[in-house]
C-alpha positions as CSV (number, residue, x, y, z in Angstrom):
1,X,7.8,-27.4,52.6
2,X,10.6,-28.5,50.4
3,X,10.6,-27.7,46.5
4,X,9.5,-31.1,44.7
5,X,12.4,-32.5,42.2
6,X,11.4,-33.5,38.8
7,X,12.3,-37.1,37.8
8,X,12.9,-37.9,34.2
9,X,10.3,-39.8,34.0
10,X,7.8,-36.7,34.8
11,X,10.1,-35.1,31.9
12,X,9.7,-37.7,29.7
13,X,6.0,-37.9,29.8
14,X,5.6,-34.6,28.2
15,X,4.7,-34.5,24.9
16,X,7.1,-34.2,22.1
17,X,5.1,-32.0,19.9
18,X,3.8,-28.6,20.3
19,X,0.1,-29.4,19.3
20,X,0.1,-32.2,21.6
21,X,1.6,-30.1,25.1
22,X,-1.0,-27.2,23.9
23,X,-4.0,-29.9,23.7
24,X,-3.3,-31.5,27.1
25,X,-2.8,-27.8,28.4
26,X,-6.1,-27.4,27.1
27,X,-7.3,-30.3,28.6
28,X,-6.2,-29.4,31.7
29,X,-7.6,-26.1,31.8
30,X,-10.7,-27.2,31.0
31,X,-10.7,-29.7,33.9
32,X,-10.0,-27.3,36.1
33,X,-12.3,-24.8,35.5
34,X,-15.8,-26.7,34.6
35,X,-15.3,-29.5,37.1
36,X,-15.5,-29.7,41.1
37,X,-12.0,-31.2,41.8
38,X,-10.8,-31.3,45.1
39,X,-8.0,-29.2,46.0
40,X,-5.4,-31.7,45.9
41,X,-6.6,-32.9,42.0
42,X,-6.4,-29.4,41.1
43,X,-2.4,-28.7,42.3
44,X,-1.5,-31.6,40.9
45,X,-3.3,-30.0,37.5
46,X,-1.7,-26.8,38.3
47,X,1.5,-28.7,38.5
48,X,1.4,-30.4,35.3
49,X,-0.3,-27.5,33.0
50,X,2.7,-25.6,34.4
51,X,5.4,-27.8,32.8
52,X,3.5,-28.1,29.7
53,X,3.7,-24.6,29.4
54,X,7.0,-24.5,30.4
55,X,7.2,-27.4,27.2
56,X,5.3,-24.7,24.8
57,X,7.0,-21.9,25.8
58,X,10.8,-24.0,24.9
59,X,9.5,-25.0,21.8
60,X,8.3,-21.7,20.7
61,X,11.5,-20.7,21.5
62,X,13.6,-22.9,19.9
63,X,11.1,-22.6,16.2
64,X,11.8,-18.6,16.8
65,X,15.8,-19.0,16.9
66,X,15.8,-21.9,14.1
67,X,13.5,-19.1,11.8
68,X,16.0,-16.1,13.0
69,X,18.8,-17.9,11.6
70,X,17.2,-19.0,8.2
71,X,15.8,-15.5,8.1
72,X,19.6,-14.7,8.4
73,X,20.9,-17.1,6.2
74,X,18.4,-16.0,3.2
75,X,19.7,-12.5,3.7
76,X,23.1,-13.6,3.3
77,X,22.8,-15.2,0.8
78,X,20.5,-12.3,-1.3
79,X,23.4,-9.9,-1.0
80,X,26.3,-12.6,-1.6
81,X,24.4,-13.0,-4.7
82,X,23.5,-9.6,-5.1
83,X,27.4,-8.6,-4.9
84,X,28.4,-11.6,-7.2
85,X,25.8,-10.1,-10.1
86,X,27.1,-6.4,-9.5
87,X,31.3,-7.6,-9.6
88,X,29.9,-10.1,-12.5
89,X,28.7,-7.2,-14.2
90,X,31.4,-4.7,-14.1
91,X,33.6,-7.3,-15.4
92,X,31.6,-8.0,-18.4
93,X,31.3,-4.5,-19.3
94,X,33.7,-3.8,-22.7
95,X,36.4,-1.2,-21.4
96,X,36.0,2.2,-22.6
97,X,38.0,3.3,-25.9
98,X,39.7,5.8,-25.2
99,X,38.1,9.5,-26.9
100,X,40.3,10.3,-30.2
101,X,38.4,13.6,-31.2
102,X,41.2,15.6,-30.2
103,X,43.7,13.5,-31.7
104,X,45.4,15.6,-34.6
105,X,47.5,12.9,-36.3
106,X,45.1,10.8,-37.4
107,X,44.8,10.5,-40.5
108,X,41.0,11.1,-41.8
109,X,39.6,10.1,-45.2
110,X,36.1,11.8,-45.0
């Protein structure tokens, strides 16, 4: 038997949200295993709960990639600044004077 093709309309009835594909998962789980479906009720469950977990498992996805790259970010941006104090701070520093103790034409009062 031939694969069945998605329409865009199956894809657009998933839900948009995260919460809402996990609560219709839910929902569907439920339905199939405290009620007495008949076998082709229960593919056609099987079927859906499939693409809304398909659904979770792409928006988990995408929230782990989108935190990666802030995770990223915020590191880059703690050593950028980290590197700005330390240059910041080694030019502020007064140069050294140079060490005249063993200078012998200075002239010393006391």
């Amino acid at each position: 038997m031939p694969a069945r093709k998605k329409t865009n309309q199956e894809d657009s009835s998933l839900p948009e949200t995260f919460e809402a594909a996990l609560g219709a998962l839910e929902e569907i789980v439920e339905a199939m295993e405290h009620e007495q479906l008949p076998l082709e009720d229960l593919v056609t469950h099987y079927e859906k709960g499939s693409a809304l977990l398909n659904r979770c498992e792409s928006i988990l996805q995408s929230a782990r990639g989108r935190i990666e790259l802030i995770t990223l970010r915020n590191q880059n941006e703690i050593a950028l600044d980290t590197a700005q104090r330390k240059a910041q701070s080694e030019d502020s520093t007064p140069p050294e004077l140079p060490d005249d103790s063993d200078d012998d034409d200075d002239i010393r009062l006391f």
